[in-house]
Backbone bond lengths (Angstrom), bond angles and torsions (degrees), N, CA, C in turn:
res aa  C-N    CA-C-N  psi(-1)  N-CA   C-N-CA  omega(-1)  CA-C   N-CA-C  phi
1 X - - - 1.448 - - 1.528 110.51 -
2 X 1.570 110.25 -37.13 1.583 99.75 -172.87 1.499 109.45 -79.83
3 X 1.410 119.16 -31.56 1.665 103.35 169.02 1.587 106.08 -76.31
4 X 0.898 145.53 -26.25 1.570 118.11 143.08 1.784 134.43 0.06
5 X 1.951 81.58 -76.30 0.806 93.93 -161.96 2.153 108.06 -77.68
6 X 1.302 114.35 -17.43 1.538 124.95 151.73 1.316 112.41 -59.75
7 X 1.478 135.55 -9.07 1.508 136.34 -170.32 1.594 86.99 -92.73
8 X 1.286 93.05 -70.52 2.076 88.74 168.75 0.997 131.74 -44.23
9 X 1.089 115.71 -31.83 1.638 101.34 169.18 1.316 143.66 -91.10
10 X 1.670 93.56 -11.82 1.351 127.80 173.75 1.428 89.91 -53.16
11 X 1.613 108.13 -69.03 1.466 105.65 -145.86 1.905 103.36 -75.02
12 X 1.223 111.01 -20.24 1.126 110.01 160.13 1.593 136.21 -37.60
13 X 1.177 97.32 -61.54 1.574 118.50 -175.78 1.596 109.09 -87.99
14 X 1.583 109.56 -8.31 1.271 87.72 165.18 1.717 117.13 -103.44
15 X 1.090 108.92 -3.13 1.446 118.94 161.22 1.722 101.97 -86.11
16 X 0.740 126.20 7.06 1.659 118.86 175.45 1.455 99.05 -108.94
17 X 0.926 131.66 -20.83 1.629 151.50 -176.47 0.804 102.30 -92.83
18 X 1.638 147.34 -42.87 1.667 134.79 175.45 1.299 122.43 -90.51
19 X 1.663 111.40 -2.34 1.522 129.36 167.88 1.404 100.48 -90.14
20 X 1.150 135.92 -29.94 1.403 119.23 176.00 1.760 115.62 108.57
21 X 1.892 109.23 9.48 1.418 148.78 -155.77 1.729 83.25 -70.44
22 X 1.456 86.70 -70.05 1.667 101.99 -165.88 1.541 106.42 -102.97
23 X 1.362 127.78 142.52 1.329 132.75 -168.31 2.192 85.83 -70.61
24 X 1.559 91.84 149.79 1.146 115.37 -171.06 1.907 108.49 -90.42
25 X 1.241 114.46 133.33 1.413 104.10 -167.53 1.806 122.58 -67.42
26 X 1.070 135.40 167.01 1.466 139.13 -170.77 1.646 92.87 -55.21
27 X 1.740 118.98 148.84 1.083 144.42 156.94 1.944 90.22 35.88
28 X 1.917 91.75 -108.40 1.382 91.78 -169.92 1.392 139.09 -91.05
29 X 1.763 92.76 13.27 1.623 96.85 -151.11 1.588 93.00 -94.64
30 X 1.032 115.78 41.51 1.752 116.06 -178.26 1.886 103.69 -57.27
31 X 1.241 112.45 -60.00 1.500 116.39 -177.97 1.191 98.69 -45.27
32 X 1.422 128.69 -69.93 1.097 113.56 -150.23 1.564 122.06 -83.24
33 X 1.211 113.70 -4.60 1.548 140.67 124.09 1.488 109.38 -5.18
34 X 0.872 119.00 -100.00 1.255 133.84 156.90 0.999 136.68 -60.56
35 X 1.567 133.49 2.01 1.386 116.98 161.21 1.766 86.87 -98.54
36 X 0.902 149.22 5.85 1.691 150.95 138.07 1.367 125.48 -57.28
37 X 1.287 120.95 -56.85 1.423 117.07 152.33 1.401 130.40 -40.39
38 X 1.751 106.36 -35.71 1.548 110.74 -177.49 1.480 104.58 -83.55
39 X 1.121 119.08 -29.00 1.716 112.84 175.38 1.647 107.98 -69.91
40 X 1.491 126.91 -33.76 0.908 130.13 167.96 1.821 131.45 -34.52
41 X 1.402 81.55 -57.68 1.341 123.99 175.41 1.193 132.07 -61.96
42 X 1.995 108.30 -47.06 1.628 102.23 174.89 1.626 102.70 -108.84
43 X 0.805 125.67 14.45 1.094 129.83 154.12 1.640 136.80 -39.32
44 X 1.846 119.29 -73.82 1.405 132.35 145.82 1.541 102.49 -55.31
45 X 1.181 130.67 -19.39 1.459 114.64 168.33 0.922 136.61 -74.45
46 X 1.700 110.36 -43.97 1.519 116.38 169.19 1.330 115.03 -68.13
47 X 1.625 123.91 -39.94 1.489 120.97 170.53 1.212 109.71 -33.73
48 X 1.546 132.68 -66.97 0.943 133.36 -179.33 1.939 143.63 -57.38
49 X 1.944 91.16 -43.63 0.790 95.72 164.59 2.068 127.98 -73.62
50 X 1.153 95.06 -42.52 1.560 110.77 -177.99 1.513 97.07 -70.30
51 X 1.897 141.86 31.77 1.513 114.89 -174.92 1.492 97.43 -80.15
52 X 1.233 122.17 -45.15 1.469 119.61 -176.93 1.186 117.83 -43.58
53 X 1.392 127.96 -55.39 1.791 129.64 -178.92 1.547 87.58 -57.52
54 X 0.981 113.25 -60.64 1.522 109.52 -160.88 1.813 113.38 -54.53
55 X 1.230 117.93 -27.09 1.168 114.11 -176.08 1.777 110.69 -105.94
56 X 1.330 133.80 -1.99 1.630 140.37 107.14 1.214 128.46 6.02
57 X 2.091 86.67 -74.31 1.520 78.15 -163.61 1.295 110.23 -114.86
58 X 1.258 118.85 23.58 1.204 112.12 127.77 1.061 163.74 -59.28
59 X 1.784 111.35 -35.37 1.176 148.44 133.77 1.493 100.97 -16.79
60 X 1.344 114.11 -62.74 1.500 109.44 -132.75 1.908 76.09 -94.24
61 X 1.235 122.83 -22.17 1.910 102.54 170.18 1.382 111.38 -87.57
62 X 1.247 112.02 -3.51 1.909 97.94 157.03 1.707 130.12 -104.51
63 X 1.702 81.72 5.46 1.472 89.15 146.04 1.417 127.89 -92.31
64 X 1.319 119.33 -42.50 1.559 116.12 145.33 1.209 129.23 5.22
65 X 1.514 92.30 -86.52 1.562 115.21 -169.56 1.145 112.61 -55.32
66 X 1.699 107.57 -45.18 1.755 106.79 -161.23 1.702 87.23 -83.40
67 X 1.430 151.31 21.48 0.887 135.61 155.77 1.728 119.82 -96.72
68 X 1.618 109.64 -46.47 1.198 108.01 159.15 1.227 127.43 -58.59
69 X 1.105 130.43 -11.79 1.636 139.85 -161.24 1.825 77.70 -93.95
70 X 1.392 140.36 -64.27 1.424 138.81 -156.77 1.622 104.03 -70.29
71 X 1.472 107.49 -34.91 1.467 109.76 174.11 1.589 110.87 -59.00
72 X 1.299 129.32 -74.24 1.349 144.63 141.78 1.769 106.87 2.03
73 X 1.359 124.73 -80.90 1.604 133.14 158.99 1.355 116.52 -3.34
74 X 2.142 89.85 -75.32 1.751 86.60 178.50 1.210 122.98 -84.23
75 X 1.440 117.31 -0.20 1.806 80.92 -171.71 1.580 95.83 -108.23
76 X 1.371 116.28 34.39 1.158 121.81 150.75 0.949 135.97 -91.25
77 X 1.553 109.55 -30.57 1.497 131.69 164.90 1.287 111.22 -70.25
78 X 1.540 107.82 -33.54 1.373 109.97 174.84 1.840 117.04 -78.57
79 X 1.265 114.94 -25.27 1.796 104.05 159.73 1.169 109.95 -78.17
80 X 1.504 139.77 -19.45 1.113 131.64 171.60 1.580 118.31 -47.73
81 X 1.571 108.74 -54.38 1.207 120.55 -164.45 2.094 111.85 -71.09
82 X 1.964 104.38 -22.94 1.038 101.91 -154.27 1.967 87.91 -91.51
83 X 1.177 132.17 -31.57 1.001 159.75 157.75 1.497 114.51 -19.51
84 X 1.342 97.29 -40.62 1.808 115.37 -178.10 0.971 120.65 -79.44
């Protein structure tokens, strides 16, 4: 989704760049001109737009953890006990 959302802006800013929107970069560096503007660009966008995925799947790696972390627990408790 977030290079998506850098595909949009790409093409954004480079049509804003051949309208004369956004100042055009030195001699040759026009591309990279604009593939700078577009990182610029989808950047506060994806933060914003992407908070939901982002706060998912996070969710879903602190469910992970707090599961491996309980796996980890017992079978420590569990060599403890066999150990004795």
């Amino acid at each position: 989704m977030r290079l998506g959302i850098f595909v949009g802006c790409f093409a954004v800013a480079a049509v804003a760049v051949h309208f004369g929107l956004f100042p055009s970069g030195a001699s040759d560096s026009n591309f990279v001109w604009v593939i700078l503007l577009a990182l610029v660009l989808s950047a506060p966008l994806s933060y914003v737009l992407l908070r939901k995925q982002r706060d998912e799947m996070s969710a879903q790696i602190v469910s992970t953890v707090d599961r491996t972390k309980a796996r980890l627990e017992a079978n420590r408790t569990r060599e403890d006990h066999v150990t004795q």
